[in-house]
C-alpha positions as CSV (number, residue, x, y, z in Angstrom):
1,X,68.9,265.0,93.1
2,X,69.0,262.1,90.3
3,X,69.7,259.0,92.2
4,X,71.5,256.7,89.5
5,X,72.3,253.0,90.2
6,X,75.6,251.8,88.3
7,X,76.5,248.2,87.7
8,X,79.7,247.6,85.7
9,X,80.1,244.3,84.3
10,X,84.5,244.4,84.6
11,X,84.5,240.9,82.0
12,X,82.0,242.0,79.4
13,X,83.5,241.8,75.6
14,X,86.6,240.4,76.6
15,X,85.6,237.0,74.2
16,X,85.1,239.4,71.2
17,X,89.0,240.3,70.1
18,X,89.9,237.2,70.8
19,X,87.6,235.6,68.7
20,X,85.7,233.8,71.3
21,X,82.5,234.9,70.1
22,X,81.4,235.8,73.9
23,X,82.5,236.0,77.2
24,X,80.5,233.9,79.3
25,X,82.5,231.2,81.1
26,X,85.2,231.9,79.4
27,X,86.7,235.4,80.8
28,X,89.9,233.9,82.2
29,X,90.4,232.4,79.4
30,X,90.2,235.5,76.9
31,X,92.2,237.0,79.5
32,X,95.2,234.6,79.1
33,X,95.0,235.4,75.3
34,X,95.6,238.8,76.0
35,X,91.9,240.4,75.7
36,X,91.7,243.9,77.2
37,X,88.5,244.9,79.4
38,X,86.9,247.7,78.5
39,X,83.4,248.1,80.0
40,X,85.1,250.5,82.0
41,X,86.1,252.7,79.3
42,X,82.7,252.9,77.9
43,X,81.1,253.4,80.6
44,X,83.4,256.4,81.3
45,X,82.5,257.7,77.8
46,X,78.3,257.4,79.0
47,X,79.1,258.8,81.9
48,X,80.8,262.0,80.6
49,X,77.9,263.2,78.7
50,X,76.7,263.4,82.1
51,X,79.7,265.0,84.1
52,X,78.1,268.8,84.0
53,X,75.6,267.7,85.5
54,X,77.4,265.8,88.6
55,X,76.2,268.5,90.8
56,X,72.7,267.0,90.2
57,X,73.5,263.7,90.3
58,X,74.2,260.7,93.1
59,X,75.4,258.0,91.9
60,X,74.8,254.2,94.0
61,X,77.6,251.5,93.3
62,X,79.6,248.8,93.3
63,X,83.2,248.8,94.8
64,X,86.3,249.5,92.7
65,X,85.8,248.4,88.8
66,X,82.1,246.7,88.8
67,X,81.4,251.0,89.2
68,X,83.0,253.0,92.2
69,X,86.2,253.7,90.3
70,X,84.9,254.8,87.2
71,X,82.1,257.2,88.8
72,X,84.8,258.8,91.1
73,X,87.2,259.4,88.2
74,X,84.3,261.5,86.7
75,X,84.2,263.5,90.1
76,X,80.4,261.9,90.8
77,X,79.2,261.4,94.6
78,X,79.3,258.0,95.1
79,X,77.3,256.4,97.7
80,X,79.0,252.1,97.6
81,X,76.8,249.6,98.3
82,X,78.1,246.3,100.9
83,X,79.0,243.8,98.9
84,X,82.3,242.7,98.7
85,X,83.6,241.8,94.8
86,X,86.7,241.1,93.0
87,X,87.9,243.1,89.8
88,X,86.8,239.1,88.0
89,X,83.2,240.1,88.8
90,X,80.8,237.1,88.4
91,X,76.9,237.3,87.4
92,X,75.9,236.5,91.0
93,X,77.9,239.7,91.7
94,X,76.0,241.2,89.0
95,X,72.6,239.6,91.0
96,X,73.6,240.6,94.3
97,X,74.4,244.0,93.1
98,X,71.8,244.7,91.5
99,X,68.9,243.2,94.5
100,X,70.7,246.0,96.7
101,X,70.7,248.5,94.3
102,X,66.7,247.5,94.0
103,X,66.7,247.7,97.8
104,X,68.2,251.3,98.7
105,X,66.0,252.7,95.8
106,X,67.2,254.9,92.6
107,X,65.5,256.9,89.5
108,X,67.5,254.5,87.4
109,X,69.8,251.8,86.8
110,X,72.8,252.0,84.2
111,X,74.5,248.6,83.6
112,X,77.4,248.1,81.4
113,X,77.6,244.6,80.1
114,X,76.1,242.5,77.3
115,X,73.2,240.3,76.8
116,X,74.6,237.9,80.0
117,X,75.0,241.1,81.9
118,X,71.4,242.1,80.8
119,X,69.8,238.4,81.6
120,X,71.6,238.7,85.1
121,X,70.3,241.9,85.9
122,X,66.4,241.5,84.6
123,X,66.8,238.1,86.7
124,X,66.0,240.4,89.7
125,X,65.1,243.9,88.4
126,X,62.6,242.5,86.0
127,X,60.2,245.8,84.5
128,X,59.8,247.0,88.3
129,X,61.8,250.1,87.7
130,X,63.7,252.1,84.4
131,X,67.2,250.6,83.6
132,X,69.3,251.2,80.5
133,X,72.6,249.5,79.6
134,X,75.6,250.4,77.9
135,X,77.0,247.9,75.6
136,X,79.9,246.9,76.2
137,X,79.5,242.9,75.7
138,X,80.2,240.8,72.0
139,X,76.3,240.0,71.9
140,X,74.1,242.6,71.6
141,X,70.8,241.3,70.7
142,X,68.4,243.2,73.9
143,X,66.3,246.0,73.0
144,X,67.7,247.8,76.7
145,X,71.1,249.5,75.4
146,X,72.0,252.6,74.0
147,X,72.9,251.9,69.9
148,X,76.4,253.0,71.7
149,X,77.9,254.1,74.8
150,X,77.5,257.8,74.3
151,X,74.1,257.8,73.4
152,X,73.6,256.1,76.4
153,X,74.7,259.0,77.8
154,X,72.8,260.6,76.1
155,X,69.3,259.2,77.6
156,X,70.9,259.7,80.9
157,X,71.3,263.3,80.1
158,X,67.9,263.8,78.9
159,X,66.2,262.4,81.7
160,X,68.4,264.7,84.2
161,X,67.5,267.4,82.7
162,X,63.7,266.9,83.0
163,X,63.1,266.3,78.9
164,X,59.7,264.0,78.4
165,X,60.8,260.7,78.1
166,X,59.0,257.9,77.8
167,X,59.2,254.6,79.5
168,X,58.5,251.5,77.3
169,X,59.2,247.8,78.1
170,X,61.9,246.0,76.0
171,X,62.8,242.7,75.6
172,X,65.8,240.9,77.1
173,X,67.4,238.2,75.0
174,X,70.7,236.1,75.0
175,X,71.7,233.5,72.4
176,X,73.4,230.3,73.3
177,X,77.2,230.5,73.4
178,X,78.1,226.8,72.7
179,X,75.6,226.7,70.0
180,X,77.2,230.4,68.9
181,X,80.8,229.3,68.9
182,X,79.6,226.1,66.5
183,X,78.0,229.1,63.7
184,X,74.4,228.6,64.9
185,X,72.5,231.7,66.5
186,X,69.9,230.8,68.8
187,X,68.2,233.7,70.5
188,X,65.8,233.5,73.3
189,X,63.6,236.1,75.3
190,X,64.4,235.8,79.2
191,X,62.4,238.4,80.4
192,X,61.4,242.5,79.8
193,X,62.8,245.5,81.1
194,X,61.0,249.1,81.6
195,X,63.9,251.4,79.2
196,X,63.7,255.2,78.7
197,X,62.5,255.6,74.7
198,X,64.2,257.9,72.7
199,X,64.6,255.9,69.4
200,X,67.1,257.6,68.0
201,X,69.4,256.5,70.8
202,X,68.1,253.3,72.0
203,X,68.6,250.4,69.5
204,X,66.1,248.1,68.4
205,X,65.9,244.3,69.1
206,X,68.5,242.6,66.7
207,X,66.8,240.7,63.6
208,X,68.1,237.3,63.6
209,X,67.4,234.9,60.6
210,X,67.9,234.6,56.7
211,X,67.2,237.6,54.2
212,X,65.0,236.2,51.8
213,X,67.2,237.9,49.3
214,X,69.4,235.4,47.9
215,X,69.9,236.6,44.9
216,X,69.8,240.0,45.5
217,X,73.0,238.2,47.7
218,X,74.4,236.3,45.0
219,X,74.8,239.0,42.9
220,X,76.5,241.1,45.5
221,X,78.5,237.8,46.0
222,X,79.7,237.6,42.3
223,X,80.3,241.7,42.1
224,X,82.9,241.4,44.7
225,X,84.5,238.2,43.6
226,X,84.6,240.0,39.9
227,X,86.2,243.3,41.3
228,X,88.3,241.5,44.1
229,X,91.8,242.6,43.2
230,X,95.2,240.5,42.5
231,X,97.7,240.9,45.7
232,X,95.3,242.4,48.2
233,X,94.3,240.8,51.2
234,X,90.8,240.8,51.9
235,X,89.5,240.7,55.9
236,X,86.1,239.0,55.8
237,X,84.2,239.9,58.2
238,X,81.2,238.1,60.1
239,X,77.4,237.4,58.8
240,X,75.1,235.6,56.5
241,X,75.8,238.4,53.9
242,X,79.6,237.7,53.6
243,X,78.9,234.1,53.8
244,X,77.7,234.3,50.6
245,X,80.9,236.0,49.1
246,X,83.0,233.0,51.1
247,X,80.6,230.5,49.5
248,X,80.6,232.2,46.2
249,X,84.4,232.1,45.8
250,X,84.2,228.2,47.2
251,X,86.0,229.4,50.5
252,X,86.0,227.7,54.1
253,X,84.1,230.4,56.0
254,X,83.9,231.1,59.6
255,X,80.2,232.3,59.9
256,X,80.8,234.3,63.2
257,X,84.1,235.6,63.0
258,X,86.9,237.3,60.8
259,X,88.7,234.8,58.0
260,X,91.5,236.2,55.6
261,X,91.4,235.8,51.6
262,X,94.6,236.5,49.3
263,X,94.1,235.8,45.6
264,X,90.8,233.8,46.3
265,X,92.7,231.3,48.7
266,X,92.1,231.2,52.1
267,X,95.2,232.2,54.3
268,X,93.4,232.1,58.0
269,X,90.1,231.3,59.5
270,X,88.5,232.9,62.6
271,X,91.2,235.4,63.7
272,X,92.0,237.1,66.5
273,X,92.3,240.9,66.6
274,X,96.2,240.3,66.9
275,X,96.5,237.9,64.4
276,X,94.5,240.1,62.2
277,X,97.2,242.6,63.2
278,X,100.4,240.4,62.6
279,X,98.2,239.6,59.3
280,X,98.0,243.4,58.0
281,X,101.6,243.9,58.4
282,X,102.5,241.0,56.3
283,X,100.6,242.3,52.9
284,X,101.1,245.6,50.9
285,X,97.4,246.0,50.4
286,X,94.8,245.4,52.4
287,X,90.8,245.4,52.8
288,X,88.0,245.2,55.2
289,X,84.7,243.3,54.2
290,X,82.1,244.0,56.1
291,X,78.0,243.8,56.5
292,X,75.2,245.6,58.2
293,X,73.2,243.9,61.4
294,X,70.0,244.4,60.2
295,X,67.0,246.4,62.5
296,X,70.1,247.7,64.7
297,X,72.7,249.4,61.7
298,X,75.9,248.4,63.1
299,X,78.6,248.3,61.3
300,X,81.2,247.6,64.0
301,X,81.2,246.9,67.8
302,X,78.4,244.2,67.8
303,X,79.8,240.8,67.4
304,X,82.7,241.8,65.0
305,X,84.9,243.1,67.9
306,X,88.4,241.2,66.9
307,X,88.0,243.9,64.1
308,X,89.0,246.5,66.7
309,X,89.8,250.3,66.7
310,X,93.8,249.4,65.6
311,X,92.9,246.8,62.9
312,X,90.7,249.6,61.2
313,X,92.8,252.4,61.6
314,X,95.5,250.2,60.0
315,X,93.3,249.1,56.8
316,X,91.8,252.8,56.9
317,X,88.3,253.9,55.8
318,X,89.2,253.9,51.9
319,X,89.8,250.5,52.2
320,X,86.5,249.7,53.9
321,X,84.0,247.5,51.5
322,X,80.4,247.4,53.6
323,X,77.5,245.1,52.3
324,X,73.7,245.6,53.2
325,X,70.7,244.8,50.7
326,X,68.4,248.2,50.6
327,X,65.7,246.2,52.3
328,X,68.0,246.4,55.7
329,X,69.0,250.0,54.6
330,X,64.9,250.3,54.2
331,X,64.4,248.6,57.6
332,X,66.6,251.8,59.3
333,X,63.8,254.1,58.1
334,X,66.4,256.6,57.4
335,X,68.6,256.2,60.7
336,X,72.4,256.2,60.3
337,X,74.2,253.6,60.8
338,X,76.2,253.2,63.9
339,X,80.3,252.4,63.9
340,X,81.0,251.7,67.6
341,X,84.5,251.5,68.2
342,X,85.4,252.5,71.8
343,X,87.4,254.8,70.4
344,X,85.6,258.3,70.1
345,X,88.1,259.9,67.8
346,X,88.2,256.9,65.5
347,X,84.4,256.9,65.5
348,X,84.1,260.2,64.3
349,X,87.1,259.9,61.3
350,X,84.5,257.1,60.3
351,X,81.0,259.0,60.4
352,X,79.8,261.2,57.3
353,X,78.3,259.3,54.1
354,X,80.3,255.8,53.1
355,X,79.4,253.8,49.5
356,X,77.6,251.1,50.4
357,X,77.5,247.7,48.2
358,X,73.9,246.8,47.6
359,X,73.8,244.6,44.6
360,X,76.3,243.6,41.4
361,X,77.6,247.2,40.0
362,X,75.3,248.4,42.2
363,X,75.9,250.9,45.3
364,X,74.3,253.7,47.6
365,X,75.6,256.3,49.3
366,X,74.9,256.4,53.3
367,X,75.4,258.0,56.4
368,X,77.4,256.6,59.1
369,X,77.6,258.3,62.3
């Protein structure tokens, strides 16, 4: 019997649609502008690649949504640990949780959370035993998470099933939210964590920094601003790479969230998913900007959330412009890039090969899965 600890962060990602650029500190707050959790739902889907297997599987938790409820739903034996916690979970829940969890023993512990969730968690786990998360925060820059909730459930699967999989340690790092919600990244390592390897689910530490590529960026820059067309509203999405676009058509530019451009003019800066929403139905034509996180190849769910599942069904994949110099594409080593949208059906309209921008006049086709 696989004996699988769970840990459900219940207020991971709620900053992300609501353009809070986190969620630490501020989850009541996110969830008076009407942010939906979610950690639940992806969970679920990791957990599901896993359900055939339930038979084979005991599964130690948390009471009602930081785990019990979303193992039971699945049909899992549940075995709750004694701690007493409220659906507004805190990260000394997370803590306590996860020191019993150490306590009572398991082959593995799954978390669901983000980089806060993974800080919290290494905090007491440290590399003393395997863990893997499943993303579900707005920051995403530890190298312990599945590149998406599935293929964490994937890894699970895998190691159930007695497939060789090694055991590597990968770092644990969190950025600084004040300093993030003022357009400065500032990662830091807390700690490691002992991960099951299988690279083609696991995602790499995220690359932080400036390309050196400026004017392979400028020229990108001017392409778009050449082909941008008359009456179309443009959704710009976050990064360094569409900065240069914003700076290139002398635009005020929200570095780490979603701004709105009609006819070179600004209309909105730093959206929420609903007013991106309200936004769309306001303009005939619409489209999506959007770059590449480089070392990881996300194109959506990591950081961008406010563009969420609706917003891009609404704009729809022919309207989708995506950025990335072919050094970053290089960097992927041939791996697809990943489109993370909690939404599985959604994810899957969006995966096949996609023209990517990679210079002026210049573009690649690549696969997105």
């Amino acid at each position: 019997m696989f004996k699988l600890g769970l840990i459900i962060n219940p207020m991971a990602g709620l900053g992300g649609s609501v353009a809070l650029k986190g969620s630490d500190g501020v989850a009541e707050l996110a969830l008076e502008k009407g942010a939906i959790p979610k950690a639940n739902l992806r969970t679920h889907i990791a957990l599901n690649e896993i359900v055939h297997l339930k038979d084979k599987v005991s599964i130690v938790t948390c009471e009602n949504l930081m785990g019990e409820s979303c193992a039971k739903a699945l049909g899992f034996d549940v075995d709750v640990i004694p701690l007493s916690v409220t659906d507004h979970s805190t990260a000394d829940d997370t803590k306590k949780a996860a020191a019993l969890i150490k306590e009572m023993g398991v082959d593995l512990l799954l978390f669901a959370g983000g980089d806060g969730t993974a800080r919290d968690v290494c905090s007491v786990v440290e590399d003393e035993f395997p863990v893997l998360g499943v993303p579900a925060g707005v920051k995403i820059h530890s190298g312990v998470y599945g590149i998406t909730p599935k293929a964490s459930g994937e890894v699970l699967r895998m190691l159930i099933e007695g497939e060789l999989v090694d055991l590597k340690t990968q770092d644990v790092r969190d950025i600084d939210e004040v300093a993030f919600r003022n357009n400065q990244v500032k990662a830091k390592l807390f700690g490691e964590m002992l991960v099951p390897e299988a690279a083609q689910f696991v995602q790499a530490v995220k690359q932080g920094g400036m390309e050196q590529e400026d004017l392979v960026l400028e020229d990108m820059a001017a392409y778009l601003a050449d082909e941008a067309q008359d009456d179309v509203l443009y959704l710009v999405g976050s990064g360094k790479t569409t900065q240069f676009y914003m700076d290139y058509i002398h635009a005020d530019n929200t570095l780490l969230g979603v701004d709105a451009v009609f006819n070179n003019d600004v209309v909105a800066n730093d959206l929420t998913e609903q007013q991106i929403l309200s936004l769309i139905e306001q303009y005939t034509s619409v489209k999506l900007i959007v770059s590449v996180i480089g070392g990881q190849g996300h194109v959506f769910g990591r950081g961008n959330q406010q563009l969420s599942a609706d917003v891009i069904k609404k704009v729809g994949r022919e309207n989708l412009i995506i950025l990335c110099t072919k050094s970053k594409l290089k960097q992927l080593e041939g791996r697809p890039l990943i489109v993370d949208t909690s939404d599985v059906d959604l994810d899957k309209q969006l995966a096949g090969h996609i023209e990517i921008y990679t210079g002026y006049n210049d573009r690649v086709l690549y696969p997105i899965q």
